[in-house]
Rosetta silent file (secondary structure, phi, psi, omega in degrees, C-alpha in Angstrom):
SEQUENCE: XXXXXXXXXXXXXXXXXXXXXXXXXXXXXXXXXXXXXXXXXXXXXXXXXXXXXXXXXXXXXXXXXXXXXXXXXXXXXXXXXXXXXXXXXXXXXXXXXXXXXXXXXXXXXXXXXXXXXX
SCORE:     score description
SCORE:     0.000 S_00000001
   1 L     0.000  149.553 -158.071  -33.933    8.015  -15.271 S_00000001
   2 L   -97.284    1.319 -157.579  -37.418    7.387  -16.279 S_00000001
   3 L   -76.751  -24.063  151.998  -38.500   10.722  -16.450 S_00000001
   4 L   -41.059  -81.572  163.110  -39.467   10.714  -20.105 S_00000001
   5 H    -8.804  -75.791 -171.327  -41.682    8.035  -20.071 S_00000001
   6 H   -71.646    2.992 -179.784  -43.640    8.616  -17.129 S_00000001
   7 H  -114.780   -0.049 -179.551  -44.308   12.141  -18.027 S_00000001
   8 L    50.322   34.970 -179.616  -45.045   10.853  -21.613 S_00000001
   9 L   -93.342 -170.207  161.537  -42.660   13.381  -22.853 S_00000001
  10 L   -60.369  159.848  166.800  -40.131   11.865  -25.617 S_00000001
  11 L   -59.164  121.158  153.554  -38.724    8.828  -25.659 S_00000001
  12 H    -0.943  -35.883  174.249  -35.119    8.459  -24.830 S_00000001
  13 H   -80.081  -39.980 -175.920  -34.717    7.538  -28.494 S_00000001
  14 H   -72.045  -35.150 -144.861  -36.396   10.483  -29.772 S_00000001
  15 H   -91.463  -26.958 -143.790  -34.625   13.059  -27.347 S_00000001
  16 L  -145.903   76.424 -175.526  -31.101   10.646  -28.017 S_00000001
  17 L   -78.634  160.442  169.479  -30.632    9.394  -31.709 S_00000001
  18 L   -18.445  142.849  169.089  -27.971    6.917  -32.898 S_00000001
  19 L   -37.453  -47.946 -154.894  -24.016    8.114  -32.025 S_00000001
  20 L   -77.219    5.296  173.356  -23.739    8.844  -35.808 S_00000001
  21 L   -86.591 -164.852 -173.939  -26.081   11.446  -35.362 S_00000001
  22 L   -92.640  -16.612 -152.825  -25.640   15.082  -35.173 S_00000001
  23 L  -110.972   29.395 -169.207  -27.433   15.299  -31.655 S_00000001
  24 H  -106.607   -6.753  145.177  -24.464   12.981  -30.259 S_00000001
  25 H   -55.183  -32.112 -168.993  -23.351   16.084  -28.533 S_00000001
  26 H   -87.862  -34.508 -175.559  -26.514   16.188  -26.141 S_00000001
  27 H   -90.457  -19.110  168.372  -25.603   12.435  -25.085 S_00000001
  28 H   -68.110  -50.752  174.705  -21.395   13.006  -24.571 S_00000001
  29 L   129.251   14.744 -179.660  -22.608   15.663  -22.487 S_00000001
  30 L   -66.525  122.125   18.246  -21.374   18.897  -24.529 S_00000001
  31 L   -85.363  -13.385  177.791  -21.312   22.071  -23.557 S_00000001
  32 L  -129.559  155.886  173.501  -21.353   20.582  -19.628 S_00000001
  33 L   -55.887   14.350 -150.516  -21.463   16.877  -18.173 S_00000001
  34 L  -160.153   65.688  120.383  -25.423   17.757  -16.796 S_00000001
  35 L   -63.658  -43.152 -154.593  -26.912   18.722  -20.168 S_00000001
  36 H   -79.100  -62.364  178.233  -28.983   15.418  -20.271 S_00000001
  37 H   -50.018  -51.223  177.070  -30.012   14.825  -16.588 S_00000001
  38 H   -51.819  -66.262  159.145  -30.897   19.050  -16.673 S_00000001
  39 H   -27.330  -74.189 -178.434  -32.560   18.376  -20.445 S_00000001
  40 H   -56.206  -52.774  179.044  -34.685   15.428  -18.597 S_00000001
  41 H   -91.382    6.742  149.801  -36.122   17.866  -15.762 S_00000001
  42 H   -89.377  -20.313  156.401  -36.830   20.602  -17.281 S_00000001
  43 H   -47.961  -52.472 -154.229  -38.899   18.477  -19.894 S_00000001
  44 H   -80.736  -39.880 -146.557  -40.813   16.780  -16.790 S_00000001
  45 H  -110.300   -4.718  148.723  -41.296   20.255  -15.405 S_00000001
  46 H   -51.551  -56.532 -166.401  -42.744   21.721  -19.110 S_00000001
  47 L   -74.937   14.070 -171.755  -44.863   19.268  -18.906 S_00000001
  48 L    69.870    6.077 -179.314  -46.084   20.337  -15.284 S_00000001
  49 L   -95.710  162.527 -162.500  -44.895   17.308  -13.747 S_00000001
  50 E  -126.663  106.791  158.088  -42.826   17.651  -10.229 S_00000001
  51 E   -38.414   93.268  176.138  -40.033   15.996   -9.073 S_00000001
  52 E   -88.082  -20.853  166.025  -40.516   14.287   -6.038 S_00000001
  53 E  -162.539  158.361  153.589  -37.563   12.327   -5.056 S_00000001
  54 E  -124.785  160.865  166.314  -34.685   10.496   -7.377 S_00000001
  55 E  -129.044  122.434  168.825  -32.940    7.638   -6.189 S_00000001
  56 E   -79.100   83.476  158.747  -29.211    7.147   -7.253 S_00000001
  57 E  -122.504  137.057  163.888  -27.329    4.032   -6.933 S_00000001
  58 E   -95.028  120.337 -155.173  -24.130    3.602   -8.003 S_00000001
  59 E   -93.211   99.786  175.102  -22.974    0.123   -8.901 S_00000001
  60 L  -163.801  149.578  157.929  -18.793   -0.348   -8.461 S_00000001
  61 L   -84.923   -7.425  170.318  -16.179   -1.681   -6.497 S_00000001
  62 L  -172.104  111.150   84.303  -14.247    1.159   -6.353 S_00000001
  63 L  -137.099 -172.889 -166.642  -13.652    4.175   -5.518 S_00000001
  64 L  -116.378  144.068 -174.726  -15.913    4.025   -2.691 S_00000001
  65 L   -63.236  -43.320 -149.892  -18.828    6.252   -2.531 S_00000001
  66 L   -91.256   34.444 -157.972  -18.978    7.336    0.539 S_00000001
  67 L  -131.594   -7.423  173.095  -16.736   10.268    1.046 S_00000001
  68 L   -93.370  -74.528 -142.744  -18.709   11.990   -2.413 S_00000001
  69 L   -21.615  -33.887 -175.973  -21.850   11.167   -1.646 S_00000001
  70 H   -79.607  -35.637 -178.537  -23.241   14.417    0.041 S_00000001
  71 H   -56.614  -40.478  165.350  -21.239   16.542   -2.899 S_00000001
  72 H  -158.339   68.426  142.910  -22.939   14.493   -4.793 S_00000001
  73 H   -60.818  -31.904  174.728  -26.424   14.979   -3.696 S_00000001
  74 H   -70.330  -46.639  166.391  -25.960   18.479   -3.514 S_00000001
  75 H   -22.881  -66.628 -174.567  -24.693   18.351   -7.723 S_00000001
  76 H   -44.496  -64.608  153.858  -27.641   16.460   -8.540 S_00000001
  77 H   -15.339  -84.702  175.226  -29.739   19.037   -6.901 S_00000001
  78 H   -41.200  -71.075 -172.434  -28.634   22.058   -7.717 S_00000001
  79 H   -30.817  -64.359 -147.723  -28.706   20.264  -11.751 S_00000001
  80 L  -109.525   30.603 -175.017  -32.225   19.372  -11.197 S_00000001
  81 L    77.248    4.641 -163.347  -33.686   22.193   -9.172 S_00000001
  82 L  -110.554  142.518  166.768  -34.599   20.139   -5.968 S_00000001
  83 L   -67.442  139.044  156.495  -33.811   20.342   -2.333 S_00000001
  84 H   -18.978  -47.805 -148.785  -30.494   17.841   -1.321 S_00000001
  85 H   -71.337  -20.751 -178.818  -33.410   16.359    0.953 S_00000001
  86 H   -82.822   -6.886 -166.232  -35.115   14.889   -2.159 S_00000001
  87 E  -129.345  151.361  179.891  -32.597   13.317   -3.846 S_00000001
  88 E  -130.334  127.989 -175.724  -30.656    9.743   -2.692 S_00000001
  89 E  -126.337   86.141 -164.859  -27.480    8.807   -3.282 S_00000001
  90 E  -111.614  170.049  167.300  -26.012    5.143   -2.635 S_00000001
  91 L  -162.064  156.351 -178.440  -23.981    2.817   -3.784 S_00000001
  92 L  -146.281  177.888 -169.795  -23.315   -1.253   -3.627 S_00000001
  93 L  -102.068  155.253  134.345  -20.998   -3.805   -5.282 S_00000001
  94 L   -76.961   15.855  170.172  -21.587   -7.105   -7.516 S_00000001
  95 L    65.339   50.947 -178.264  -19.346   -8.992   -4.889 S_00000001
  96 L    48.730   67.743 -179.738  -16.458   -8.989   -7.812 S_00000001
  97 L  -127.492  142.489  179.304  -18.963   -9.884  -10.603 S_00000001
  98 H    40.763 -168.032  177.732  -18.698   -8.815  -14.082 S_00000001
  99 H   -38.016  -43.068  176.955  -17.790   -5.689  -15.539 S_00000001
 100 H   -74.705  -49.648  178.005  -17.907   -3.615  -12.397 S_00000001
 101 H   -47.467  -27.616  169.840  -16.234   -6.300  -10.365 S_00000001
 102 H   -58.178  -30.771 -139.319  -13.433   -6.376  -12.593 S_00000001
 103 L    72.937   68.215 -154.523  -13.052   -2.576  -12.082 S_00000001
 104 L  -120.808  -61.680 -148.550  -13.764   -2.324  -15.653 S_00000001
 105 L   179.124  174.881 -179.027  -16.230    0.573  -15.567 S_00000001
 106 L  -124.699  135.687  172.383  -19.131    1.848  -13.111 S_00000001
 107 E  -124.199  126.205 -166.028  -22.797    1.265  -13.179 S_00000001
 108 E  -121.717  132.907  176.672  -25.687    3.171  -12.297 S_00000001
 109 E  -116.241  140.475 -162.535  -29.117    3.064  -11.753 S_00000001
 110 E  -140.182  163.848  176.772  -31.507    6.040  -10.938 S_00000001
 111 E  -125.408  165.334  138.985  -35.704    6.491  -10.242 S_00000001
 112 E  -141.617  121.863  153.644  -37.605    9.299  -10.109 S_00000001
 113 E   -94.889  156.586 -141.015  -41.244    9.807   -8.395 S_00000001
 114 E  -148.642  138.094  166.365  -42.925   12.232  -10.271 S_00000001
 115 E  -111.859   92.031  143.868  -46.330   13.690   -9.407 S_00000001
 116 L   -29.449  107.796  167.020  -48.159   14.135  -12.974 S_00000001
 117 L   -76.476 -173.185  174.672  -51.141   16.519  -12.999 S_00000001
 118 L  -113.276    0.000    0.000  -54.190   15.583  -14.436 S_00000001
């Protein structure tokens, strides 16, 4: 999620050093899986910027999405303070390409629109 950037808060790099660091707790996701996505909006919302929608897609061939999806739309929520109505949750295949196509692993890509004051 982009929400560092665009709020011109730290970089991903700054907030998320090398594995070998000491801060390699904040990216495995210790003490809960939602430190980092929670850690990204409330930076965005220090900085006075407002979460207007995310978009979620998850890229695999299996398991299929669509019996989670509303759980988790609500998760996401809840994590990042937003009404369910604000947040999007999808998912599509690579048509048995690469790593996801394999079944290998799962891939995801997320947005956020962000209203920045001035």
């Amino acid at each position: 999620m982009n929400l560092f950037s665009r709020n011109a808060l730290s970089s991903l790099c700054e907030c998320c050093p090398t594995p070998d660091s000491s801060r390699r707790r904040f990216v495995t996701g210790f003490p809960g899986r939602n430190t980092f996505l929670r850690h990204a909006c409330e930076l965005a919302a220090a900085a006075g910027a407002r979460i207007q929608h995310l978009d979620v897609t998850l890229i695999c061939e299996a398991p299929k999405i669509g019996p989670h999806r509303e759980a988790m739309q609500q998760r996401i929520a809840v994590i990042c303070a937003l009404d369910p109505a604000r947040v999007s949750v999808k998912a599509t295949t690579t048509e048995q390409l690469g790593f996801t196509g394999r079944r290998e692993g799962i891939a995801a890509q997320a947005s956020a629109s962000v209203e920045v004051p001035r």
